[in-house]
C-alpha positions as CSV (number, residue, x, y, z in Angstrom):
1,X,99.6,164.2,175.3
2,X,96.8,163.0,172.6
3,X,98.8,164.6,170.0
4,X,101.8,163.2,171.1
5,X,100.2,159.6,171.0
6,X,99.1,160.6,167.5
7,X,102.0,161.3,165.9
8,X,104.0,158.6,167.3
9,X,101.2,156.3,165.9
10,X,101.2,158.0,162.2
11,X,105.4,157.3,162.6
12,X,104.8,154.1,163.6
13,X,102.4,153.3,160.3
14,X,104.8,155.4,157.6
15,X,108.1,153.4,159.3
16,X,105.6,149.8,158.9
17,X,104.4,151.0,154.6
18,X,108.3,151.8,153.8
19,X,109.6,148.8,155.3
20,X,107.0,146.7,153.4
21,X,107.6,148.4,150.1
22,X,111.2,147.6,150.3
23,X,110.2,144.1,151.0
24,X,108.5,144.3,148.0
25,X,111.2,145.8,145.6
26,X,113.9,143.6,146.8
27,X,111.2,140.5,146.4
28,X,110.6,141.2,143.2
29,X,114.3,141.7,142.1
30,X,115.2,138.2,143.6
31,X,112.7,136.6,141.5
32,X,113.4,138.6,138.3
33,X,116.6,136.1,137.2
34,X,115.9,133.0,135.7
35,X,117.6,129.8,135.8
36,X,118.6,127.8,133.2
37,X,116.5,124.3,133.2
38,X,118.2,120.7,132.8
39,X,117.6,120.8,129.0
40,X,115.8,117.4,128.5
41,X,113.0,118.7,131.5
42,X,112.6,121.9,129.8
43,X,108.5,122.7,128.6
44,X,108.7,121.5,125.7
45,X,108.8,124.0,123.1
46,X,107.9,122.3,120.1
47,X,103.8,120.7,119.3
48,X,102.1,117.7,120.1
49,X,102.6,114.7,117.8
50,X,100.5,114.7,114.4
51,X,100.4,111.5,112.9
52,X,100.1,111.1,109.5
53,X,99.1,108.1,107.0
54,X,100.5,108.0,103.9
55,X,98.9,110.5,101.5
56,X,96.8,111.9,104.2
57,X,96.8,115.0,106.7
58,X,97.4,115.7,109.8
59,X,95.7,114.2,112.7
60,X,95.3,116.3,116.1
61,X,97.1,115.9,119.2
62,X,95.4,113.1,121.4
63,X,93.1,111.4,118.9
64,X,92.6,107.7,118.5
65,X,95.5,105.1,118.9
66,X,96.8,103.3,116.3
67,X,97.7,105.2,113.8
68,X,101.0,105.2,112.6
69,X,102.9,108.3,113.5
70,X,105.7,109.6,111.6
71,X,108.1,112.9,111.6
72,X,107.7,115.8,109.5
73,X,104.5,117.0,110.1
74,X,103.8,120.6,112.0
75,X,101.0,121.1,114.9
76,X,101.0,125.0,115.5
77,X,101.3,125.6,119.5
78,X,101.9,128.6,121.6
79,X,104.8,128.0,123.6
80,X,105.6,130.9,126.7
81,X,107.4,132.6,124.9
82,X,104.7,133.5,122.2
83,X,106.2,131.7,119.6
84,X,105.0,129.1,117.4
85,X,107.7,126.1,117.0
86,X,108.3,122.9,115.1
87,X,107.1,120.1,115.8
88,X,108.5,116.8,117.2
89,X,107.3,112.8,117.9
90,X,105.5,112.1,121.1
91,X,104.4,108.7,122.2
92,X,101.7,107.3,120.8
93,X,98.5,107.9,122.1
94,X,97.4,105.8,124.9
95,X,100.7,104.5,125.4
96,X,100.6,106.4,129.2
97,X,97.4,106.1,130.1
98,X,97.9,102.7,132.4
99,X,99.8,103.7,135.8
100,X,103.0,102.3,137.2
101,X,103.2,98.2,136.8
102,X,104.3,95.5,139.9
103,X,107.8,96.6,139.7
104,X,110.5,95.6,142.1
105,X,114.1,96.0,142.2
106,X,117.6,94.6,143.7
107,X,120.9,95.8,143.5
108,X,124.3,93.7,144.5
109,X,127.9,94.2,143.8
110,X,126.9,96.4,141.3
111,X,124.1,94.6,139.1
112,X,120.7,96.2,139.4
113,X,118.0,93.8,138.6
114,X,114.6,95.0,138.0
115,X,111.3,92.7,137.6
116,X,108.0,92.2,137.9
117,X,104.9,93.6,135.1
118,X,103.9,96.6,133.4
119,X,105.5,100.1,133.7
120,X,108.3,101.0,135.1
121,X,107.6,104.8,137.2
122,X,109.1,107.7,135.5
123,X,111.6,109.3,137.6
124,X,114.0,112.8,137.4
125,X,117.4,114.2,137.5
126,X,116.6,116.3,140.5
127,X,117.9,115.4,143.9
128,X,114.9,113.5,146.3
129,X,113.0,112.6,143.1
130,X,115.6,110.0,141.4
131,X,114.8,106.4,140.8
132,X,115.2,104.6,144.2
133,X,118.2,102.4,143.5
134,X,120.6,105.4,142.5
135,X,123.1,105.6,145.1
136,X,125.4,107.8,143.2
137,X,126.9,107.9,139.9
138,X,128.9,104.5,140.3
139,X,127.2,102.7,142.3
140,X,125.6,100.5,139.1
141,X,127.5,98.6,136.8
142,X,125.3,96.4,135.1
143,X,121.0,96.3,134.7
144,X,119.6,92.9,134.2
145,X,115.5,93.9,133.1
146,X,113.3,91.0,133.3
147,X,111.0,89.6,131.1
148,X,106.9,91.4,132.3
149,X,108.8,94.8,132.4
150,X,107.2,96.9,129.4
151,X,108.7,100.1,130.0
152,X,111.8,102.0,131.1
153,X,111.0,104.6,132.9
154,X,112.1,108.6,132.5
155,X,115.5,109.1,134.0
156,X,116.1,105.7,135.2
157,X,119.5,105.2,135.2
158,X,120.4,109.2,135.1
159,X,124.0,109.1,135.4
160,X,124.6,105.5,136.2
161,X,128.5,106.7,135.1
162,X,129.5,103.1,135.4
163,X,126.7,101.3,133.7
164,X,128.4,99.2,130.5
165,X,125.9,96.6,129.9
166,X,121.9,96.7,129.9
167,X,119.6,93.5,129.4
168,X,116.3,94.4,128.0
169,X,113.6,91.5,127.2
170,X,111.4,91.9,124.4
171,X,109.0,93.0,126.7
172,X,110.2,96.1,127.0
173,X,108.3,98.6,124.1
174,X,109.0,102.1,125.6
175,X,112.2,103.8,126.3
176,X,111.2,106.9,128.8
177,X,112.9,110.6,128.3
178,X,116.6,111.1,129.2
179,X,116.1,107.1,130.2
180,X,120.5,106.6,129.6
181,X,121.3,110.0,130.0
182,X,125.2,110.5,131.3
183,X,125.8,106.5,131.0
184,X,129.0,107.7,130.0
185,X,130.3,104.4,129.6
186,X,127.5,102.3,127.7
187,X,126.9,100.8,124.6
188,X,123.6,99.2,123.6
189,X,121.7,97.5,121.1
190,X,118.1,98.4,121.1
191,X,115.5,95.7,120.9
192,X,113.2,94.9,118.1
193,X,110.1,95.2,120.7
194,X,110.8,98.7,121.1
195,X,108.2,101.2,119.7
196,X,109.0,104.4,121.2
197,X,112.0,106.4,122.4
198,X,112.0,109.4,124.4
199,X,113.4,112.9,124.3
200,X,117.1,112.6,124.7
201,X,116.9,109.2,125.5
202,X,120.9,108.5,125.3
203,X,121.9,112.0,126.0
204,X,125.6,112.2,126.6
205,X,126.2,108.5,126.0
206,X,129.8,109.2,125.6
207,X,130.9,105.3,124.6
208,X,128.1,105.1,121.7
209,X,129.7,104.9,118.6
210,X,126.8,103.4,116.6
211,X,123.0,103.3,116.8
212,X,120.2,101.2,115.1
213,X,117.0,102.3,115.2
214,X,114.6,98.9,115.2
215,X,112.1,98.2,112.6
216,X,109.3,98.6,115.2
217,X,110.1,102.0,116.3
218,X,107.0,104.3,115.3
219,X,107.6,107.6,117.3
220,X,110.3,109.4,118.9
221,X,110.7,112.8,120.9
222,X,113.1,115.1,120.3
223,X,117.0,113.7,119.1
224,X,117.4,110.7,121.8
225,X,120.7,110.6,120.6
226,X,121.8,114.3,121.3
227,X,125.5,115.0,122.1
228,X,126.5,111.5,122.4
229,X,130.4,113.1,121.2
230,X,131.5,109.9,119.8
231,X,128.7,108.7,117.7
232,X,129.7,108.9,114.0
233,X,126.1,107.2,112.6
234,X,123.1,106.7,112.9
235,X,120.9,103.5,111.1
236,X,117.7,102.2,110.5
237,X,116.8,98.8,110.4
238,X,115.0,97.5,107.2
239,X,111.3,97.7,107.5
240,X,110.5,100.5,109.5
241,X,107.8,102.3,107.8
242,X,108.4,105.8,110.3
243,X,112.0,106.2,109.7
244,X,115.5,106.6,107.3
245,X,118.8,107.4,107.5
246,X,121.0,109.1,104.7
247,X,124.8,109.7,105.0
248,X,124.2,108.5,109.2
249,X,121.8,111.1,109.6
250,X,118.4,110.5,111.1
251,X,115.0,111.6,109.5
252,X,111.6,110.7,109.4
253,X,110.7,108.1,106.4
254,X,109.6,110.6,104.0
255,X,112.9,113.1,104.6
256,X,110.7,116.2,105.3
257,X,112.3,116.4,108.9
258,X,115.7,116.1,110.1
259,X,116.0,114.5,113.3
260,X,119.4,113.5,114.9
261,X,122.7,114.5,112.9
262,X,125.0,112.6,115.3
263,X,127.6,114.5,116.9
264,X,130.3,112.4,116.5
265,X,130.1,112.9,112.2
266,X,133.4,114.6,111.4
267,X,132.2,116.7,108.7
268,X,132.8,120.7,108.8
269,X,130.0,121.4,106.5
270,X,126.6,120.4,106.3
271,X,123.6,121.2,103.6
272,X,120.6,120.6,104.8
273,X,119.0,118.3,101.7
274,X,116.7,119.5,99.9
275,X,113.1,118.5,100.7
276,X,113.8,119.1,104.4
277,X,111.0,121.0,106.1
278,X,111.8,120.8,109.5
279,X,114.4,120.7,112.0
280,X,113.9,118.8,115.3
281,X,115.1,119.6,118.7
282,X,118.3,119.0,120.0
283,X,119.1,118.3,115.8
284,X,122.6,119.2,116.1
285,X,123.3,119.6,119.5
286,X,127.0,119.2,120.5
287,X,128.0,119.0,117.0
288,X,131.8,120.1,117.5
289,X,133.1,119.6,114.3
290,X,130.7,122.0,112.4
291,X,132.0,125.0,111.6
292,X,129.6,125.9,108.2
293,X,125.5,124.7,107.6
294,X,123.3,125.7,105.3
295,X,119.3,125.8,105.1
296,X,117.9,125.5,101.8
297,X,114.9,127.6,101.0
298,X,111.7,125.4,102.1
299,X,112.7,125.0,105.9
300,X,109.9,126.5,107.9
301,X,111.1,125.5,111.4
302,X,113.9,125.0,113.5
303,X,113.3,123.6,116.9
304,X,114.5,124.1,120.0
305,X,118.2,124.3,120.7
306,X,118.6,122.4,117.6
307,X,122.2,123.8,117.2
308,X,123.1,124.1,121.0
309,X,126.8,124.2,121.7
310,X,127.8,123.5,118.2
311,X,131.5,125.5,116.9
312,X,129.4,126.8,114.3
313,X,130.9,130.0,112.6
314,X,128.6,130.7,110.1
315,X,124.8,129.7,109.6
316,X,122.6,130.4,105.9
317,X,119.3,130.6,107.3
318,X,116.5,131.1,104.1
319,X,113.5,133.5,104.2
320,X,111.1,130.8,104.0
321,X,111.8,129.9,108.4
322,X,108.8,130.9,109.9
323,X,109.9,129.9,113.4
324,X,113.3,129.3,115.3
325,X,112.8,127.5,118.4
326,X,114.1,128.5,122.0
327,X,117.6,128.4,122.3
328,X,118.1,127.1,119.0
329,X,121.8,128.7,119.0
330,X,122.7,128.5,122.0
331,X,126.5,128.6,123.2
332,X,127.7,129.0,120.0
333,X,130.0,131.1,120.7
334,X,132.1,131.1,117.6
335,X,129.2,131.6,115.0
336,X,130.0,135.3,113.3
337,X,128.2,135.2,110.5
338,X,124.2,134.5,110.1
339,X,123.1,135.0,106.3
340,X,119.4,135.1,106.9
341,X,117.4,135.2,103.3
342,X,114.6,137.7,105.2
343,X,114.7,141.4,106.2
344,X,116.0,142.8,109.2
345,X,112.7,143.3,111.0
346,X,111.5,140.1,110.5
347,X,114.6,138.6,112.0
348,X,113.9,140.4,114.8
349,X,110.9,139.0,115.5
350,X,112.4,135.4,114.8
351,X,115.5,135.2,116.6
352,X,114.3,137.1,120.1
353,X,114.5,133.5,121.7
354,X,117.5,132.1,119.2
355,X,120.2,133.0,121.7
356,X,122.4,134.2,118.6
357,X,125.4,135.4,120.1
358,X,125.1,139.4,120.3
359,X,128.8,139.4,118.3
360,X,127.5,137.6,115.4
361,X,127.2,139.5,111.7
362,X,123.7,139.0,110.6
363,X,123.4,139.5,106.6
364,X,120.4,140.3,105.3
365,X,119.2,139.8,101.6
């Protein structure tokens, strides 16, 4: 009978260790996919600000405010993937340390109206965490900001569809991330006060045609103009001492880093001008009509999905690109031809996190 009880118990244990390794496996294999992130709330994969004076070098990530800061300059960072990637504009320093300001809000037949002081809170595009007046995409047609407002906040009128008019007091000096991203139908002038505008700021602003960027504006994150499908230029106002525009294209005043080509431009072919050392995030994105661009030798970076759902067909990409940033080609799904000025090893190593379609013709030197 005791060895009986015995070997039942020893079933009993082997049944209990198979059905927790299979627990295991199968837990493991759920987890092993990955999803693809909203691509303004991605980790960023390009470094911290470095702001430069004129004639001087770089400053570090997180040192004193004040300083003017300005495009073009590279901080080396390690992103997850292992890579080192180009760097973009982040707000100035100090510009986040206060909290949320005495905001408060209405919203009537359509016309949101926000007052109060300070900062507004920075919100997201995910479902339970959205600013607190979104009701859906039309339920806001209009946003009245009050004077004592200083900031818009991060996703604050996400995919306010119907939104055609914003008021925005010269208050107002900091436009958050993805702030008017999906206000399909919205045009907007952007105030003088404004100093800083945020990754993808006007993302898929379908209805803007043409942009001004202020005088004041000192830093910017990566394109906030990306795949807005209609815009055809992109200005700067006279006296900014951070920014330019050539030809409608966006870079930083000194034309070492391209910023926003805007995707609306009905060119076919692009050269990158000489002199460019850098190319942002979200560069090109949605650039449609692109079917040829070419990287002179001097590029060293290329951020992160800088070409992302362009018709590109064929890329020059010149043996002086140390880095090309996550995603940088992804969904272009037309691009056959990639004439890379390197060897075939080190283009390995470079485009592992490209997303270069696998039918593409890579020729080397």
């Amino acid at each position: 009978m005791k060895m009986k009880k015995r070997k039942c118990i020893l079933l009993v244990l082997q049944t209990a260790c198979v059905l927790f390794l299979l627990a295991a496996c199968s837990g493991r294999e759920n987890g092993a996919g990955t999803s693809e992130k909203h691509p303004a709330a991605e980790e960023s994969t390009v470094g911290e600000v470095t702001a430069k004076e004129s004639g001087g070098g770089k400053t570090a990530p997180g040192e004193s405010a004040g300083e003017k800061i300005t495009a073009g300059e590279n901080s080396e960072e390690e992103t997850s993937a292992g890579k080192t990637a180009a760097s973009s504009i982040t707000e100035p320093a100090g510009a986040l340390d206060s909290g949320p300001g005495d905001i408060s809000w209405t919203l009537e037949d359509g016309i949101l109206t926000i007052s109060g002081s300070g900062r507004m809170e920075n919100y997201s595009y995910i479902a339970g965490q959205r600013a607190p007046w979104y009701e859906g995409d039309t339920a806001v047609t209009s946003v009245v900001i009050e004077p004592g407002v200083t900031s818009i906040g991060s996703y604050a009128f996400y995919s306010c569809k119907m939104l055609t008019e914003v008021s925005i007091p010269d208050s107002v000096t900091s436009i958050g991330d993805s702030a008017f991203e999906h206000c399909e139908n919205l045009t907007i002038t952007i105030p003088d006060s404004v100093t800083y505008i945020g990754s993808s700021a006007f993302y898929y602003c379908r209805s803007l045609e043409e942009v001004t960027v202020p005088a004041g504006v000192a830093a910017m994150g990566d394109n906030p103009f990306a795949y807005c499908p209609q815009l055809t230029s992109i200005s700067v106002a006279a006296g900014n001492e951070n920014f330019s525009a050539a030809d409608g294209v966006l870079y930083n005043k000194d034309r070492t880093a391209l910023i926003a080509f805007p995707a609306g431009n009905a060119v076919s072919s692009f050269t990158v001008p000489e002199g460019v050392t850098g190319i942002g995030g979200f560069a090109f994105y949605g650039c449609r009509n692109l079917k040829s661009v070419t990287i002179p030798e001097g590029v060293t970076s290329i951020g992160r999905r800088a070409f992302n759902e362009c018709r590109l067909t064929e890329v020059t990409i010149p043996a002086s690109v140390t880095n090309i940033g996550m995603m940088a080609f992804y969904e272009c799904r037309g691009l056959t031809d990639v004439y890379y000025g390197g060897g075939e090893d080190r283009w390995a190593e470079l485009s592992a996190d490209a997303a270069v379609e696998e039918t593409a013709v890579i020729h080397f030197e």
